[in-house]
C-alpha positions, 0 to 999 in steps of 0.5 A: 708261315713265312712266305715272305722272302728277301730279295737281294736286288730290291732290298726288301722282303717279298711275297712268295704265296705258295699256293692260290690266294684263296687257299690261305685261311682269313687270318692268314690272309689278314697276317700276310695282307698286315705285313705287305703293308708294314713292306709296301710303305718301305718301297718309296725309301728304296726307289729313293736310294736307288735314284740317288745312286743313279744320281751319283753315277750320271754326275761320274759319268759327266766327268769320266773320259774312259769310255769302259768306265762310262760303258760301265756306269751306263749298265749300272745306271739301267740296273738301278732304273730296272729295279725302280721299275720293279719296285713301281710294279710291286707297290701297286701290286697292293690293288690286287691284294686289297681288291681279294681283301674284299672279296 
C-alpha cells in the first residue's frame, strides 16, 4: 500500500487515500499516519527553498530593466508564493489526521 504520491510542484511526497479514512485498518492507519510525519517534518526545508528562490528573483528583478524579463519573474515569484501557500495548507493538514488518530 503506497498511497503516497510524488508531486513535482511541491517537491514532496503527498497522501492520496483511496478511500474514507475510516475505512483503512488501524495498522494501516498507523503506517500512513508514521509516514506523514516522517513528510510533514520536510515541509519547512521546502517552503525554505521556495523563499530563497524568491529572494533570488525579487533582488533580479531589482536590477532588471526589460519589462518581459520582469513580467516574467513576477510570475515566477507568485508560482513560488502559491506553493508555500500549499505546502502551509498541508503541514496543518496533520490536525486532521491526529484529530482521526484519536477518534
Amino acid at each position: 500500500m503506497d498511497i503516497f504520491q510524488w508531486n513535482d510542484r511541491l517537491r514532496l511526497h503527498i497522501p492520496t487515500l483511496a478511500k474514507d479514512w475510516e475505512q483503512y485498518s488501524l495498522e494501516e492507519r498507523t503506517a500512513i499516519i508514521a509516514r506523514w510525519e516522517l513528510i510533514r517534518g520536510t515541509i519547512p526545508d521546502r517552503v525554505m527553498e521556495f523563499e530563497a528562490g524568491i529572494i533570488r528573483m525579487q533582488a533580479e528583478m531589482d536590477e532588471e530593466d526589460n519589462f518581459e524579463r520582469c513580467c516574467e519573474l513576477t510570475y515566477a515569484i507568485a508560482d513560488l508564493a502559491s506553493r508555500i501557500n500549499d505546502l502551509h495548507i498541508w503541514y496543518r493538514n496533520d490536525q486532521d489526521v491526529e484529530s482521526r488518530r484519536h477518534s
